[in-house]
C-alpha positions in Angstrom: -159.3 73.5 41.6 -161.3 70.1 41.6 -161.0 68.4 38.9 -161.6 65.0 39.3 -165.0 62.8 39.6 -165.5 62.6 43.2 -167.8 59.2 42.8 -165.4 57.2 44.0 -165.6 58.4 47.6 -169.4 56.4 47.3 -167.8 53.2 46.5 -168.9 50.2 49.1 -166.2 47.5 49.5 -167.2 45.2 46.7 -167.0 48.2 44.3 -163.5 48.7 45.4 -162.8 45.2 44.9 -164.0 45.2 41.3 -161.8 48.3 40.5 -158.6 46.4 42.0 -159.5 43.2 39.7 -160.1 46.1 36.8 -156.1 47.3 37.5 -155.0 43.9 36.7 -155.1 42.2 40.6 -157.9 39.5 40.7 -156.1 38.2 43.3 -156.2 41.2 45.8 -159.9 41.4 45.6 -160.2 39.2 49.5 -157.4 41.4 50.9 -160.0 44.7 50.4 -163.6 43.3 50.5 -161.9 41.1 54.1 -160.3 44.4 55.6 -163.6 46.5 54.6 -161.7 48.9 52.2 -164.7 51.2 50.6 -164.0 54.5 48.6 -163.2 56.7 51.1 -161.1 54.9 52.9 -159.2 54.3 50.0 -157.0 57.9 50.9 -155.6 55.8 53.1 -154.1 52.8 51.0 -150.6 53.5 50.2 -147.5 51.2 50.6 -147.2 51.8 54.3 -150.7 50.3 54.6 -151.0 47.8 52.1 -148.9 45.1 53.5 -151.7 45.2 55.9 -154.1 44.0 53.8 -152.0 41.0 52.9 -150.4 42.5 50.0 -146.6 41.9 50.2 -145.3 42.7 46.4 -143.5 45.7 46.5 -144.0 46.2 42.4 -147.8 45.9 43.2 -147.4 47.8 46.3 -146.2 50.4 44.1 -148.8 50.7 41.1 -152.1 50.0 43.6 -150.2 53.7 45.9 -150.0 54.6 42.4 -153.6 54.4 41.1 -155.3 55.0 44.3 -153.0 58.9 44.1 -154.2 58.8 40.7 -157.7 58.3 41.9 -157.5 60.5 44.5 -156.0 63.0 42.2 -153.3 63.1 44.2 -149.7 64.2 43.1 -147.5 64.3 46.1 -146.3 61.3 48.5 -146.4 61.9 52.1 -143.1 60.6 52.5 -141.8 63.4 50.2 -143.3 66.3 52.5 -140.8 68.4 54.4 -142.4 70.2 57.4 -141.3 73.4 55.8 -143.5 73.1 52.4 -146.2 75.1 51.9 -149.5 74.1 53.0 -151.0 71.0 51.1 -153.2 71.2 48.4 -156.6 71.5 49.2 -157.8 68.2 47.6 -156.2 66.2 49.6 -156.9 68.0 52.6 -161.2 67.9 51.4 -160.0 64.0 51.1 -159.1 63.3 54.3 -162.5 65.1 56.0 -164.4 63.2 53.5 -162.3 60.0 54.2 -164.1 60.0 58.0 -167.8 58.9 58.5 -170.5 60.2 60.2 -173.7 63.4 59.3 -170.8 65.5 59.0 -168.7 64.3 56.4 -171.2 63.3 54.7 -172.7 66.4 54.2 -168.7 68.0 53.6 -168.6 69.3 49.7 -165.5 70.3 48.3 -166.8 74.3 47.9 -167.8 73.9 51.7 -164.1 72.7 52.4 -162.4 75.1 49.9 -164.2 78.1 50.5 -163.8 77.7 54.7 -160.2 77.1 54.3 -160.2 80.8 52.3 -162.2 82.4 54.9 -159.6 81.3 57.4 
């Protein structure tokens, strides 16, 4: 079930950068308006990627993956995934679809993505 506020995935760069200076990091603010960070690709900010944005401290390394999950609404690390899990939940799969650009994902709502992944 969705229950988080998908806004987030509308979020241009500079709106990103204001809700990293809102988690307490004014000074990471450069690392995601320079590297072009807007809402949806924010699925992809985790510890693996952050250090390539410039941001080398593992303890803010670690709350950033931390709020972005929380975001995201997003329980599980990908590092924690054994192959033989069950299938992930569904919204992190409608998160990565909605992560790409173009017509299509644009147009992608999570009852379009939930409801073709039942039909399947």
């Amino acid at each position: 079930m969705l229950t988080g506020n998908m806004e987030f995935l509308q979020w241009s760069c500079h709106d990103v950068a204001r809700w990293i200076e809102s988690l307490g990091f004014p000074q990471y603010k450069a690392c995601f308006m320079n590297n072009l960070i807007t809402g949806r690709k924010l699925i992809y900010v985790d510890c693996i990627y952050l250090p390539r944005l410039g941001i080398t401290d593992f303890k803010d390394m670690q709350v950033i993956s931390a709020r972005v999950r929380e975001l995201l609404g997003i329980t599980e690390t990908l590092w924690s995934r054994s192959i033989t899990d069950p299938p992930r939940d569904h919204i992190g799969l409608f998160l990565e679809r909605k992560s790409r650009s173009g017509e299509r994902a644009d147009s992608l709502t999570y009852n379009q993505q939930f409801l073709g992944d039942r039909r399947q």
